[in-house]
DRENROMI-528481 format. One record per residue: x, y, z of N, C-alpha, C in turn; residue in one letter. Coordinates in steps of 0.2 Angstrom, whole numbers, plus 5000, padded with zeros to 4 digits. Example, Ala and Ser with C-alpha at 12.3 -4.5 7.8 and 13.67 -1.06 7.14 Angstrom:
DRENROMI-528481
<rec n_x="5066" n_y="4972" n_z="5039" ca_x="5062" ca_y="4978" ca_z="5039" c_x="5066" c_y="4984" c_z="5039" type="a"/>
<rec n_x="5064" n_y="4989" n_z="5035" ca_x="5068" ca_y="4995" ca_z="5036" c_x="5064" c_y="5000" c_z="5039" type="s"/>
***
This chain:
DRENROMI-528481
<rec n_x="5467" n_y="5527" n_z="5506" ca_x="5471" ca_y="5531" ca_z="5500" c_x="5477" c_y="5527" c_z="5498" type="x"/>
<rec n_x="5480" n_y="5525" n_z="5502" ca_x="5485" ca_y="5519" ca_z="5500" c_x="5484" c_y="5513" c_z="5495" type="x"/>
<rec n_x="5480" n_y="5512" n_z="5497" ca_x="5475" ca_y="5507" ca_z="5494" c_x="5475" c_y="5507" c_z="5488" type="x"/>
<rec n_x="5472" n_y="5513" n_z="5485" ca_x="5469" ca_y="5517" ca_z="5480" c_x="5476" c_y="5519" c_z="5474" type="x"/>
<rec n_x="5481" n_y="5521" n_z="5477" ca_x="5487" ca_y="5522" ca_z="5475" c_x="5492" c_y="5516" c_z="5472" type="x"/>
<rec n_x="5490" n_y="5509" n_z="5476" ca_x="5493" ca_y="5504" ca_z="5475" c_x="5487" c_y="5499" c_z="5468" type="x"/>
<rec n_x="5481" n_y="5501" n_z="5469" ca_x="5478" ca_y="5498" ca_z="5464" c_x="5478" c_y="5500" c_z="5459" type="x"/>
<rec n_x="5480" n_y="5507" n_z="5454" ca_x="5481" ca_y="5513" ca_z="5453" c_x="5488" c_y="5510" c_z="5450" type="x"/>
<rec n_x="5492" n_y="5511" n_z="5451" ca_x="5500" ca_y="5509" ca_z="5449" c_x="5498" c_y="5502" c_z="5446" type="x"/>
<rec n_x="5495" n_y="5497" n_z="5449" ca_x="5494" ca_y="5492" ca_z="5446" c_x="5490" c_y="5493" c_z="5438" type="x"/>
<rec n_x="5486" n_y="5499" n_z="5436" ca_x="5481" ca_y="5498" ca_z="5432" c_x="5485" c_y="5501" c_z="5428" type="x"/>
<rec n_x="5491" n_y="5507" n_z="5432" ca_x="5496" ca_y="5510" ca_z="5427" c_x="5500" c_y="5505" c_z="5423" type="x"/>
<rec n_x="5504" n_y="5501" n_z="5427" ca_x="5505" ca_y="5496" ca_z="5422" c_x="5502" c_y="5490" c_z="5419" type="x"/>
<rec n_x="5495" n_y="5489" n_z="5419" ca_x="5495" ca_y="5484" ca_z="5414" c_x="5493" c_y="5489" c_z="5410" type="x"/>
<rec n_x="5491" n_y="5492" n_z="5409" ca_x="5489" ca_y="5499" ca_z="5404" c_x="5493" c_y="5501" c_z="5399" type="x"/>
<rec n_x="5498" n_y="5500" n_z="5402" ca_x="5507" ca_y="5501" ca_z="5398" c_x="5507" c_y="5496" c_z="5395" type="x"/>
<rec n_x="5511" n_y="5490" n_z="5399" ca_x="5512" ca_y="5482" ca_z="5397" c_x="5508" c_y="5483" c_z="5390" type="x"/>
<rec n_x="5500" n_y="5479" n_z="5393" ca_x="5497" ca_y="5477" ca_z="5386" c_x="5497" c_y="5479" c_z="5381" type="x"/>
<rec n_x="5495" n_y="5487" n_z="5380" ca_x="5497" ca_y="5487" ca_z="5372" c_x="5502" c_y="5490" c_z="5371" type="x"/>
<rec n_x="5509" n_y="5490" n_z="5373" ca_x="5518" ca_y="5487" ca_z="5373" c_x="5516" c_y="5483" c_z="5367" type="x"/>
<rec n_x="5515" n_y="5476" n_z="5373" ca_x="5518" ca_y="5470" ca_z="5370" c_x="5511" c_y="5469" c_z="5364" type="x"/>
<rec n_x="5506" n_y="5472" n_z="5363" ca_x="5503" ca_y="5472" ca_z="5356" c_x="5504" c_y="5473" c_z="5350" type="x"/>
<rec n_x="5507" n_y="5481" n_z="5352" ca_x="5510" ca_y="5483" ca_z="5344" c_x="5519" c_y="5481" c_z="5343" type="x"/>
<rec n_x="5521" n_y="5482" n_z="5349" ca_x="5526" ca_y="5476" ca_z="5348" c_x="5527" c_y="5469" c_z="5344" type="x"/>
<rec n_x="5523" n_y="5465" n_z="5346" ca_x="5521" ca_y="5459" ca_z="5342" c_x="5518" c_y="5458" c_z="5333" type="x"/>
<rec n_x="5513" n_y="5466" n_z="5334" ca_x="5513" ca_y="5466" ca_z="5326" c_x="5517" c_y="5471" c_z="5324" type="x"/>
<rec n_x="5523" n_y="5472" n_z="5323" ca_x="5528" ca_y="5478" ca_z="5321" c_x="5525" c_y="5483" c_z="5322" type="x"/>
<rec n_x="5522" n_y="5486" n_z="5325" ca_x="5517" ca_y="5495" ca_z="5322" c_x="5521" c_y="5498" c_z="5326" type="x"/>
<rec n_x="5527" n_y="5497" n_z="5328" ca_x="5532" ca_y="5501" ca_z="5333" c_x="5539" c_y="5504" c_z="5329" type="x"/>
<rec n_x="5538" n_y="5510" n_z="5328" ca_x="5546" ca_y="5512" ca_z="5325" c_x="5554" c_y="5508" c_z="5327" type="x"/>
<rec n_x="5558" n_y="5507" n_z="5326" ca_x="5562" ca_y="5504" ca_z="5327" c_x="5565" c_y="5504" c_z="5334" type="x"/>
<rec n_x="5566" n_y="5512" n_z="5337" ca_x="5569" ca_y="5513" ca_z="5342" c_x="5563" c_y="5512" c_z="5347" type="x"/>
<rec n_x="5558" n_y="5512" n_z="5346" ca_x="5552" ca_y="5515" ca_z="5354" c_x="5553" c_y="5507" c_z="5356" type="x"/>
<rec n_x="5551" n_y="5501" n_z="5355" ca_x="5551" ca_y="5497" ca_z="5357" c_x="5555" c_y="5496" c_z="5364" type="x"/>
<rec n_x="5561" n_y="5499" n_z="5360" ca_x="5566" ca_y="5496" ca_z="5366" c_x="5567" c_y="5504" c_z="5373" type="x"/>
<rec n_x="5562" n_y="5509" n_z="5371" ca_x="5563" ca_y="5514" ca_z="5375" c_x="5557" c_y="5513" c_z="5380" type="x"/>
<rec n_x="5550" n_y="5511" n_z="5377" ca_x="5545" ca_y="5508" ca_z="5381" c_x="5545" c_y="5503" c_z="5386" type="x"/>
<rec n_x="5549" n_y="5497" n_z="5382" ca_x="5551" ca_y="5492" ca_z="5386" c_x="5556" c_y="5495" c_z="5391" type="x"/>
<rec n_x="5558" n_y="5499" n_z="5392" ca_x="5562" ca_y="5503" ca_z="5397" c_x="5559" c_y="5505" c_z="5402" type="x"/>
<rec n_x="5556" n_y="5509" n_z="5400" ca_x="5548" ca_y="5513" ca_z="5405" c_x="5545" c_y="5507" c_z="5408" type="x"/>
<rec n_x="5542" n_y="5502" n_z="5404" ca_x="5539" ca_y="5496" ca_z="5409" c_x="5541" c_y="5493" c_z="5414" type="x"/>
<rec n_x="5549" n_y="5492" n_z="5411" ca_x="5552" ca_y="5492" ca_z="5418" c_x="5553" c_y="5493" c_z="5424" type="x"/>
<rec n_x="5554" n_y="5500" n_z="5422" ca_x="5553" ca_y="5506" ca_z="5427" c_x="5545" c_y="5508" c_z="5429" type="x"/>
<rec n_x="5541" n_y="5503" n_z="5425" ca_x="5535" ca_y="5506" ca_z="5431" c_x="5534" c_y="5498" c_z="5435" type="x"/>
<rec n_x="5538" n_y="5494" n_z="5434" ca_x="5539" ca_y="5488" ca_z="5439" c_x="5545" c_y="5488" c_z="5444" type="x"/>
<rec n_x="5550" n_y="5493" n_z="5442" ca_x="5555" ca_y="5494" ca_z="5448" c_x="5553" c_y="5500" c_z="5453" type="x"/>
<rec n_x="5547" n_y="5506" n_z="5450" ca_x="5541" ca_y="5508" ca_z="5455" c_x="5540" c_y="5505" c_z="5458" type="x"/>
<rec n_x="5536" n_y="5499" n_z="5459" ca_x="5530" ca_y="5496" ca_z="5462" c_x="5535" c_y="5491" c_z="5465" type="x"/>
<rec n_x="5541" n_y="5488" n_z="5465" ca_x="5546" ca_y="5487" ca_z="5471" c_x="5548" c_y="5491" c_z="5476" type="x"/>
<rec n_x="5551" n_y="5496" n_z="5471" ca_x="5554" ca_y="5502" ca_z="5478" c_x="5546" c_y="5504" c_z="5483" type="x"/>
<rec n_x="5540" n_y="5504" n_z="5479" ca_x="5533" ca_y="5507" ca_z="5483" c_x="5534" c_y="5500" c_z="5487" type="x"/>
<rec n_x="5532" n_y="5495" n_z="5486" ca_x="5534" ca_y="5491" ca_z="5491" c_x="5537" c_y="5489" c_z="5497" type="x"/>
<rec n_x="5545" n_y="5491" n_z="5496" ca_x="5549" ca_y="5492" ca_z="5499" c_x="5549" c_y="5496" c_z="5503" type="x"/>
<rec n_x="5548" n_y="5502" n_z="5504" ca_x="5544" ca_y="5509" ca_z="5508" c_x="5541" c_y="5506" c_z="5511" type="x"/>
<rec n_x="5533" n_y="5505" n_z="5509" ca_x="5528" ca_y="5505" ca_z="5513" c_x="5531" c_y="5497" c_z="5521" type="x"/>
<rec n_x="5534" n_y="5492" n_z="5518" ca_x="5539" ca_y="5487" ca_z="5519" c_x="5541" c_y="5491" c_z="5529" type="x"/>
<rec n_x="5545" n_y="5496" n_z="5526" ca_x="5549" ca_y="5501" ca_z="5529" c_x="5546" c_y="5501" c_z="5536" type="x"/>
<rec n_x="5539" n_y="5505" n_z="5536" ca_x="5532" ca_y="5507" ca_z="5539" c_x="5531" c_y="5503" c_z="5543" type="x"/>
<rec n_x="5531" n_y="5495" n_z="5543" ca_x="5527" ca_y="5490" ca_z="5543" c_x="5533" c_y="5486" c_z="5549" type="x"/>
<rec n_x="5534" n_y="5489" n_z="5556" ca_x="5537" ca_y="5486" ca_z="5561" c_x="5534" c_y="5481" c_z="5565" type="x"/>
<rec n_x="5537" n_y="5478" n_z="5567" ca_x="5533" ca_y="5471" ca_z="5572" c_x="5530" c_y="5477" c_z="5580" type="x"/>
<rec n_x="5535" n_y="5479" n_z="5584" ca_x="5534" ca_y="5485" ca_z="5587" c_x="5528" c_y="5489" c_z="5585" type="x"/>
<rec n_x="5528" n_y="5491" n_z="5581" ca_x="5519" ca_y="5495" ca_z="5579" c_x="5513" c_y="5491" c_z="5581" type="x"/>
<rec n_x="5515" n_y="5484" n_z="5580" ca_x="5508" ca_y="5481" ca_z="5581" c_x="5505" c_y="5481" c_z="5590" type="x"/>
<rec n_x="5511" n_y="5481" n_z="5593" ca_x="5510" ca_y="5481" ca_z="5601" c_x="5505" c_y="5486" c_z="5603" type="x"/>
<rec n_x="5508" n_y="5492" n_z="5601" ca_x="5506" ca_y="5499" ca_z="5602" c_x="5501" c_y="5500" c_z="5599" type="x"/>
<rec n_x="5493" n_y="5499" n_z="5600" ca_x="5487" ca_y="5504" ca_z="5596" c_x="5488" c_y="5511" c_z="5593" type="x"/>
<rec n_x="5491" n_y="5514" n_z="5598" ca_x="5494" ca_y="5521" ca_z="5595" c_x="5498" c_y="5523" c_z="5592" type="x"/>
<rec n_x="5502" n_y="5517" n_z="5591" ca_x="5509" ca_y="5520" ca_z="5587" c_x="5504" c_y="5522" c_z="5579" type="x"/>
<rec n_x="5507" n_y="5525" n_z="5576" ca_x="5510" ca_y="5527" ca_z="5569" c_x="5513" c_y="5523" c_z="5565" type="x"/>
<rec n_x="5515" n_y="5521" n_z="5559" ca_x="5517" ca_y="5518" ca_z="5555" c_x="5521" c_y="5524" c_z="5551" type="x"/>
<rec n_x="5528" n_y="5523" n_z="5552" ca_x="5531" ca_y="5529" ca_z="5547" c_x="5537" c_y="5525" c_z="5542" type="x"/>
<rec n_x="5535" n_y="5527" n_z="5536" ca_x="5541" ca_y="5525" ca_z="5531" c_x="5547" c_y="5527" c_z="5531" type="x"/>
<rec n_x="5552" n_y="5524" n_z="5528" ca_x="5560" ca_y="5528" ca_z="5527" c_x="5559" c_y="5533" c_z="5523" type="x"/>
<rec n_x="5562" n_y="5540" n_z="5525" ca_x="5561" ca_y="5545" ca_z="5521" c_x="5565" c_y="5543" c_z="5515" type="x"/>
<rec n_x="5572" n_y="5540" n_z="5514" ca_x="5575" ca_y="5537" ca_z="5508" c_x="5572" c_y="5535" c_z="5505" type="x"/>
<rec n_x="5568" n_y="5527" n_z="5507" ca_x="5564" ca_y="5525" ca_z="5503" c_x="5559" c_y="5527" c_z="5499" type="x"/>
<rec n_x="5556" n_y="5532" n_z="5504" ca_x="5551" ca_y="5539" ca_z="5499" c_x="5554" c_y="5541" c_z="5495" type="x"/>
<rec n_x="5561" n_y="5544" n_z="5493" ca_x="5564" ca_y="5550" ca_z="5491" c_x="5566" c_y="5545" c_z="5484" type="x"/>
<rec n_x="5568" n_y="5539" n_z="5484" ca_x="5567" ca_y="5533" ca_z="5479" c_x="5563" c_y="5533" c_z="5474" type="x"/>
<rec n_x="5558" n_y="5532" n_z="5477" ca_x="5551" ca_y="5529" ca_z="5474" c_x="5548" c_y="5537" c_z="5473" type="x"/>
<rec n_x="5550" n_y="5542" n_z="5474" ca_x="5547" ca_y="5550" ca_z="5471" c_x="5554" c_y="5551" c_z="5467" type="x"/>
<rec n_x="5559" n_y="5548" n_z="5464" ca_x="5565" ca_y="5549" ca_z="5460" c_x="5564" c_y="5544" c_z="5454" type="x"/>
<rec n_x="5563" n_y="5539" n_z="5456" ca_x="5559" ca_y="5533" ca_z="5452" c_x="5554" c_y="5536" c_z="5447" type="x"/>
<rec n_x="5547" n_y="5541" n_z="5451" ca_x="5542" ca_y="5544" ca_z="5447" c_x="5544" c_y="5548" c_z="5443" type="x"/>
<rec n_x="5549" n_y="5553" n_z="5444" ca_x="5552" ca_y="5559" ca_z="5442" c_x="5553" c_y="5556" c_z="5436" type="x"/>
<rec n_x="5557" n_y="5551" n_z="5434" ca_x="5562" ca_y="5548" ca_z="5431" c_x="5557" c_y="5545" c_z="5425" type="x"/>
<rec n_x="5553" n_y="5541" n_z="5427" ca_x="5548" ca_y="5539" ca_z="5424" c_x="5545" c_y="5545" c_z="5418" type="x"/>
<rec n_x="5542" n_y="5550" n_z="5424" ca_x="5537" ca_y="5554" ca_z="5420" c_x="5541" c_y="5557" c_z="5414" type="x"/>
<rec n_x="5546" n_y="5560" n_z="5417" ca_x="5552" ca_y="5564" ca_z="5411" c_x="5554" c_y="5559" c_z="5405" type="x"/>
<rec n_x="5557" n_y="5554" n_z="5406" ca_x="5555" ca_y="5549" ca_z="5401" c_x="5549" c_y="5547" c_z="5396" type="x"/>
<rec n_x="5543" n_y="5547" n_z="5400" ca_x="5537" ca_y="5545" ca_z="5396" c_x="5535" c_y="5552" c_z="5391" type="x"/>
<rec n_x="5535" n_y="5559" n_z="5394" ca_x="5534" ca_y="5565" ca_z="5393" c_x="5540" c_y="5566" c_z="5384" type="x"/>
<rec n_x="5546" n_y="5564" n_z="5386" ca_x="5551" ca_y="5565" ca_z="5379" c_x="5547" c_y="5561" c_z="5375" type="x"/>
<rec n_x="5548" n_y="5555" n_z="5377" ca_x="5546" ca_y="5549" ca_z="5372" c_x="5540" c_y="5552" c_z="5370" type="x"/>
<rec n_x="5534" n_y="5555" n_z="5370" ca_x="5527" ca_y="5557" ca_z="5370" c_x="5528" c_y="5563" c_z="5364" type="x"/>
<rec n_x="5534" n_y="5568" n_z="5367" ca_x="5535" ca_y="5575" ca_z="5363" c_x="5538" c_y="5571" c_z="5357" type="x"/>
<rec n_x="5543" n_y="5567" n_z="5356" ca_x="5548" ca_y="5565" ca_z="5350" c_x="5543" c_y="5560" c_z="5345" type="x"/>
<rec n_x="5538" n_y="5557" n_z="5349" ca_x="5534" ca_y="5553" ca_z="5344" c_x="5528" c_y="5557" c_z="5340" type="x"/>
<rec n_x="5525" n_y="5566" n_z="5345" ca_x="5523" ca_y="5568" ca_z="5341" c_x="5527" c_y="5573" c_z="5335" type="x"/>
<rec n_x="5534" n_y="5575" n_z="5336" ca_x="5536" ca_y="5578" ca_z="5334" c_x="5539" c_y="5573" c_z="5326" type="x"/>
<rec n_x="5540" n_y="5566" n_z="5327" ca_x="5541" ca_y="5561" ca_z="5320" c_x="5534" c_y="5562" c_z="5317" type="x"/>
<rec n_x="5529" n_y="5562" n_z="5320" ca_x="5521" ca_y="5561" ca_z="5318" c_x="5520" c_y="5568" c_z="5313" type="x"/>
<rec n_x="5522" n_y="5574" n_z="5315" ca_x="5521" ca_y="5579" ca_z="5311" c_x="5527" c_y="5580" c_z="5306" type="x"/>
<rec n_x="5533" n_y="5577" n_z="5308" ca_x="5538" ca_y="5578" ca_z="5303" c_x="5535" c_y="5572" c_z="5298" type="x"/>
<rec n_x="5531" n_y="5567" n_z="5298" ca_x="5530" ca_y="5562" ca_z="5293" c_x="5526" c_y="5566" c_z="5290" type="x"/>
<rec n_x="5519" n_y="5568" n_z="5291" ca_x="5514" ca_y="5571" ca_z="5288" c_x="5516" c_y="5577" c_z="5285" type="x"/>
<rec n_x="5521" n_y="5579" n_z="5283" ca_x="5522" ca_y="5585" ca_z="5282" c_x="5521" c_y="5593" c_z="5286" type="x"/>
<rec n_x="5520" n_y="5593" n_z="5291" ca_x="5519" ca_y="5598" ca_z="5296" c_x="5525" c_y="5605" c_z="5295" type="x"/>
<rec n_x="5524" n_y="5604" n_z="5304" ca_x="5528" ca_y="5612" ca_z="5305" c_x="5536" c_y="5608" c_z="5305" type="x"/>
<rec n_x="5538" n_y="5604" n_z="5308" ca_x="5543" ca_y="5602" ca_z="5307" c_x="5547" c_y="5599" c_z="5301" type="x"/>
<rec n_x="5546" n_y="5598" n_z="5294" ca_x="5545" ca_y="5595" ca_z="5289" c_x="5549" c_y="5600" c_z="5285" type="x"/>
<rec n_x="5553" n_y="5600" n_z="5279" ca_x="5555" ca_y="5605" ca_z="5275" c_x="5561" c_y="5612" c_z="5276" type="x"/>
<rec n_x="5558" n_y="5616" n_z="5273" ca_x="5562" ca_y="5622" ca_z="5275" c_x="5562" c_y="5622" c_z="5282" type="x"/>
<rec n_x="5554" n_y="5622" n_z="5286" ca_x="5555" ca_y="5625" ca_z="5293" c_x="5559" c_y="5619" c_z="5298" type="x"/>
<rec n_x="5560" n_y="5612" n_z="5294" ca_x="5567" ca_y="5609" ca_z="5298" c_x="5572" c_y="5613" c_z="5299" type="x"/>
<rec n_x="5574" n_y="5614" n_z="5294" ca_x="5579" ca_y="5618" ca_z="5293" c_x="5582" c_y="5623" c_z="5298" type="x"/>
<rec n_x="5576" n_y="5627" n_z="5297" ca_x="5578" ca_y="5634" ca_z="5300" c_x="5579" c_y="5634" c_z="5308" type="x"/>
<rec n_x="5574" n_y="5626" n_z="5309" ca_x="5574" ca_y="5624" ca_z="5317" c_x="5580" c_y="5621" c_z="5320" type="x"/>
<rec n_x="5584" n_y="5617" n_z="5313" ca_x="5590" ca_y="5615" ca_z="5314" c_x="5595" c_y="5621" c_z="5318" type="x"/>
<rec n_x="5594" n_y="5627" n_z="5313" ca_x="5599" ca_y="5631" ca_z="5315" c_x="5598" c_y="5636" c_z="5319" type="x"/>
<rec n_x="5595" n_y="5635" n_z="5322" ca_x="5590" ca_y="5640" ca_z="5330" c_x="5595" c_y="5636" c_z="5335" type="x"/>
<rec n_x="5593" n_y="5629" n_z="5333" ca_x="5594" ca_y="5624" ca_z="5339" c_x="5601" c_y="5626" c_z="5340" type="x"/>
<rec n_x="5607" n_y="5625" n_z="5334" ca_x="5613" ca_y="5624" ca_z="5333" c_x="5617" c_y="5631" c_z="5336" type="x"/>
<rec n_x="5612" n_y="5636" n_z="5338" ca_x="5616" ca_y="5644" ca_z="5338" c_x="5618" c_y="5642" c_z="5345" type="x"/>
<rec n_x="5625" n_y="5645" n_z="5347" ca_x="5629" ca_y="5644" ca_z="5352" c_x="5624" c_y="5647" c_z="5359" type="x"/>
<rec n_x="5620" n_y="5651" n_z="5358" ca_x="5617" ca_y="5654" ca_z="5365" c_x="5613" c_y="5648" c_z="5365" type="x"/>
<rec n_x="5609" n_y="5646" n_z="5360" ca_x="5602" ca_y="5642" ca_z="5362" c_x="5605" c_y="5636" c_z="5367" type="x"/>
<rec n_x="5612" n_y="5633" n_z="5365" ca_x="5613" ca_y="5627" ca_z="5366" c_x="5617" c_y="5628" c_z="5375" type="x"/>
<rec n_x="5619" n_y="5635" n_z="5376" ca_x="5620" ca_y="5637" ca_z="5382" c_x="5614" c_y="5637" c_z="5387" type="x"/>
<rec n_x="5610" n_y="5642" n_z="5383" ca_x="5602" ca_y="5641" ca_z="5386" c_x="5600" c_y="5632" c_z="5388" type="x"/>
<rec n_x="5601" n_y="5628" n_z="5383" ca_x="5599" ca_y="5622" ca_z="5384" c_x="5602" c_y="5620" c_z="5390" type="x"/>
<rec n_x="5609" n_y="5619" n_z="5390" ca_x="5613" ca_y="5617" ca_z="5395" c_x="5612" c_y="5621" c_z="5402" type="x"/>
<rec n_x="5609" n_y="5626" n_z="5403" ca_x="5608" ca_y="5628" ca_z="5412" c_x="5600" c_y="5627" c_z="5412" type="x"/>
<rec n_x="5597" n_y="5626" n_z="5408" ca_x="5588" ca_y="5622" ca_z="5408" c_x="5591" c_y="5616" c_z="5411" type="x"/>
<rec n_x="5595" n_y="5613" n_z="5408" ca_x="5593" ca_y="5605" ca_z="5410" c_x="5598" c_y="5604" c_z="5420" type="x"/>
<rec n_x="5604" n_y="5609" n_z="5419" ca_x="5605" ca_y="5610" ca_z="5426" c_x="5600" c_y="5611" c_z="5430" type="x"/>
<rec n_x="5594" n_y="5616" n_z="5428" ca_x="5590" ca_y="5619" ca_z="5433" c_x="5585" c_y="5613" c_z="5434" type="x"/>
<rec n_x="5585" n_y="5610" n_z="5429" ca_x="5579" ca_y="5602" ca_z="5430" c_x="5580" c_y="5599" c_z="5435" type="x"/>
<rec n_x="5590" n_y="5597" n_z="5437" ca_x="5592" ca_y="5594" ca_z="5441" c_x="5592" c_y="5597" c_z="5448" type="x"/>
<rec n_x="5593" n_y="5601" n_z="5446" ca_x="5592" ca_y="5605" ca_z="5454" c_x="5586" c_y="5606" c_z="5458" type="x"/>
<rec n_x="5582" n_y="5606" n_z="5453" ca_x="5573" ca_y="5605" ca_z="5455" c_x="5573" c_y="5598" c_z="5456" type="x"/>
<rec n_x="5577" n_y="5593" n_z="5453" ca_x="5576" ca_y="5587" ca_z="5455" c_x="5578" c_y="5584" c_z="5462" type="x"/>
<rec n_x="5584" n_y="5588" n_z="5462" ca_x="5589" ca_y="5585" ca_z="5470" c_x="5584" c_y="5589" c_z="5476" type="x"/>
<rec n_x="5582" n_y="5595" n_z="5474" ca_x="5579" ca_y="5599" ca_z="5478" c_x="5571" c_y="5596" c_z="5480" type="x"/>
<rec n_x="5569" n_y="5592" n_z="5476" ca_x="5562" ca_y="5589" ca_z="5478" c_x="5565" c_y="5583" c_z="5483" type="x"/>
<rec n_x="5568" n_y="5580" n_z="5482" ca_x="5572" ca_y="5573" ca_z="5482" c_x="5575" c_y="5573" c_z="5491" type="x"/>
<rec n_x="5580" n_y="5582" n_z="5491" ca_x="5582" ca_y="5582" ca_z="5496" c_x="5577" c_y="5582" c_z="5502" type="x"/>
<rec n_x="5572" n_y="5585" n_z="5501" ca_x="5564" ca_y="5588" ca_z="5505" c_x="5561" c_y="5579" c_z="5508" type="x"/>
<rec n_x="5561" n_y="5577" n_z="5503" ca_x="5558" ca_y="5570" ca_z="5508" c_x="5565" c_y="5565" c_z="5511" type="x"/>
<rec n_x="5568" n_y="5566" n_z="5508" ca_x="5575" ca_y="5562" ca_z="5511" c_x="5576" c_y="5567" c_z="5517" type="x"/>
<rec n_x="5576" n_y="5575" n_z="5520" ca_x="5575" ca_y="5576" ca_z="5526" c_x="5570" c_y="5576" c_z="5529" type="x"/>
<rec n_x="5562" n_y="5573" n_z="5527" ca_x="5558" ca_y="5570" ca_z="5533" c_x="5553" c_y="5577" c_z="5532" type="x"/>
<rec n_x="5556" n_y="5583" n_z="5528" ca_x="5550" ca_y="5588" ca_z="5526" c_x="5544" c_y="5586" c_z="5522" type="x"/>
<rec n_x="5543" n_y="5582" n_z="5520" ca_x="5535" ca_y="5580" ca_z="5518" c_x="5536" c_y="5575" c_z="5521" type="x"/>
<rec n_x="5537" n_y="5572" n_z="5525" ca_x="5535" ca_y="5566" ca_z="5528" c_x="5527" c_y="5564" c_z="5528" type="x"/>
<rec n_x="5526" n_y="5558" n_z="5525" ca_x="5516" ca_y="5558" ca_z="5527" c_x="5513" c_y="5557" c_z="5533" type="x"/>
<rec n_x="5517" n_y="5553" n_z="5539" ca_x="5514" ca_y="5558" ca_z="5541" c_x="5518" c_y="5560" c_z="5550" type="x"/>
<rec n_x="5518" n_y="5569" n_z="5546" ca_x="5519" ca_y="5574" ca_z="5553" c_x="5518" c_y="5571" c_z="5560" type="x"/>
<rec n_x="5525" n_y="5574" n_z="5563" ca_x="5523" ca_y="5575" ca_z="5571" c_x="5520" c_y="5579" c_z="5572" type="x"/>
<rec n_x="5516" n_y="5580" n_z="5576" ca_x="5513" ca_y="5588" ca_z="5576" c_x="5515" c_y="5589" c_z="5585" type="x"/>
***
């Protein structure tokens, strides 16, 4: 399964890369995405360090004496490399919502015109923008609270039993 995860992440980013640097090269990219994808590629190559680094971890001279020993990762280095994903995913996911939402605002859509407008000032009202602000507190909290769980060795892959 390791295996499978590591060849995986590889396909994940040439997947990315390639066509990046394709529509890249022929302009077909809005001004700002360029430099937010090239962000994300990145970051799905500073993934594939920190996975290495982890598995790295696992990987003691001591284990190899021992048949029975286990091979365990730093649960840090887990907590990293699952903060790295997080990071990743949330980034790809806006970038993904904001480019279909320029796509509909081009074509004339729901966000286009009057109902710009009116979206403007939904957004703008003092509760929404309260409501927004303890949303993105609660995101964080879900975050540090995923983060905390492997940093104390509660999903460790693999249990002592």
């Amino acid at each position: 399964m390791e295996w499978a995860h590591r060849i995986l992440g590889r396909v994940i980013g040439v997947a990315f890369v390639v066509p990046l640097a394709y529509f890249a090269l022929r302009r077909k990219l809005t001004t700002h995405l360029p430099v937010k994808l090239t962000g994300m590629a990145l970051l799905i190559g500073v993934q594939g360090l920190i996975g290495w680094y982890m598995v790295k971890s696992g990987l003691e001279e001591s284990l190899m004496d021992d048949p029975t020993a286990i091979p365990r990762v730093s649960q840090y280095r887990l907590a990293a490399h699952l903060g790295t994903a997080f990071v990743l995913y949330i980034g790809m996911l806006g970038t993904g919502l904001s480019a279909l939402r320029d796509w509909q605002f081009a074509k004339g859509g729901k966000w286009s015109g009057v109902a710009a407008t009116k979206w403007r000032d939904v957004v703008g009202h003092p509760r929404v923008r309260m409501f927004t602000r303890f949303s993105w507190g609660l995101t964080g909290l879900v975050f540090l609270t995923a983060l905390s769980g492997k940093a104390l060795n509660l999903g460790s892959i693999h249990p002592r039993y």
